[in-house]
N, C-alpha and C positions, 0 to 999 in steps of 0.2 A: 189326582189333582188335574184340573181342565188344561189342556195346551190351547196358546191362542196362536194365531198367524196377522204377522203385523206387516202390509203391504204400504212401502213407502211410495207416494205417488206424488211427480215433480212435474215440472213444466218445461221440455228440455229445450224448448224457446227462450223462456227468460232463466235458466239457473245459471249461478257464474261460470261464465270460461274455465275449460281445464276440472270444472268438478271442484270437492272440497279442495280447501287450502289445506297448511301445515296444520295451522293455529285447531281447525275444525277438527281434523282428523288426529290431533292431539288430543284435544276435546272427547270425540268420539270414543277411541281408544278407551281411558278412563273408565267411561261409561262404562263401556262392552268387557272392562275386563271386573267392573262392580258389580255388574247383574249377571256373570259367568263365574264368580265366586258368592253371588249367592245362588246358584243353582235355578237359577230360574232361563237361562240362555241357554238353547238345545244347539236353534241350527242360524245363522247369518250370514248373506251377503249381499254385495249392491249388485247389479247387472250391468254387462253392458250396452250403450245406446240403442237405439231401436235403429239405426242405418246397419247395425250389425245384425238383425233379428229378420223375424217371417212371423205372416201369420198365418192360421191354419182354419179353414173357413167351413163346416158340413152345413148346408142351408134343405138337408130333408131329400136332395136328389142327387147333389152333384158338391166335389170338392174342389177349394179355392184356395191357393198362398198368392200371400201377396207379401211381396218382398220390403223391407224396411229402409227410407224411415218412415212413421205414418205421420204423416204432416198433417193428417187430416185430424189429428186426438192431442186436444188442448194436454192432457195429462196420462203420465204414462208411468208404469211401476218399474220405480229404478231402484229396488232393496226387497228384502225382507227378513222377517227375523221367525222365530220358532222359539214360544217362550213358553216353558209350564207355570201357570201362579194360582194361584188361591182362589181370586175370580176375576171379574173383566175391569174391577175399582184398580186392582194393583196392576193388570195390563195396560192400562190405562196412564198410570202413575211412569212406567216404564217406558211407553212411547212419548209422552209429552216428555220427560229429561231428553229422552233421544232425539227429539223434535228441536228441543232450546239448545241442542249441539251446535248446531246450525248457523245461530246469529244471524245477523242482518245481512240482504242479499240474497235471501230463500225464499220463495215460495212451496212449501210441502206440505202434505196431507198424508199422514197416514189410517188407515185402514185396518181396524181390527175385528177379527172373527173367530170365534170359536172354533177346533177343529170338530169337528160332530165325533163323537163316542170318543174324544179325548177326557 
């Protein structure tokens, strides 16, 4: 059965203060523990902010980090999850509930891909 990789990508300029609320991560919860009993949830977590992160740059000659936040990247991957399903209709079905956890006050996008020879 195919694994897909579901990269959550937020706007850490406008998402609310503080991250999800109770009600959200009530919400969420739920979720994660419905599609971790039905066997389709390998591996998840959110990250943290990019003022805590680096990046790691090979441009062909010479390497670059550049230390966090990037203020300069409208949007940036603050999750991901690790799901084996059937095909990319039910990864699909799994990221939008995960997406409507959210409610009003988000702007996200998630990201799904195949993992190749998953």
């Amino acid at each position: 059965m195919p694994r897909y990789m579901s990269l959550i990508r937020i706007d850490e300029n406008t998402a609310p203060a503080g991250g999800p609320g109770p009600e959200v991560m009530e919400r969420m919860g739920k979720l994660l523990d419905e599609i971790t009993k039905a066997g389709v949830m390998l591996d998840t977590a959110g990250l943290a902010p990019t003022a805590q992160g680096a990046r790691v740059h090979w441009d062909g000659r010479q390497l670059s980090v550049t230390d966090g936040p990037f203020t300069e990247t409208k949007e940036v991957v603050g999750g991901y999850a690790i799901m084996q399903c059937k095909d990319m209709a039910e990864a699909q079905e799994w990221a939008s509930r995960f997406l409507r956890t959210h409610g009003e006050g988000w702007n996200i996008t998630c990201e799904l891909r195949e993992i190749d020879g998953g």
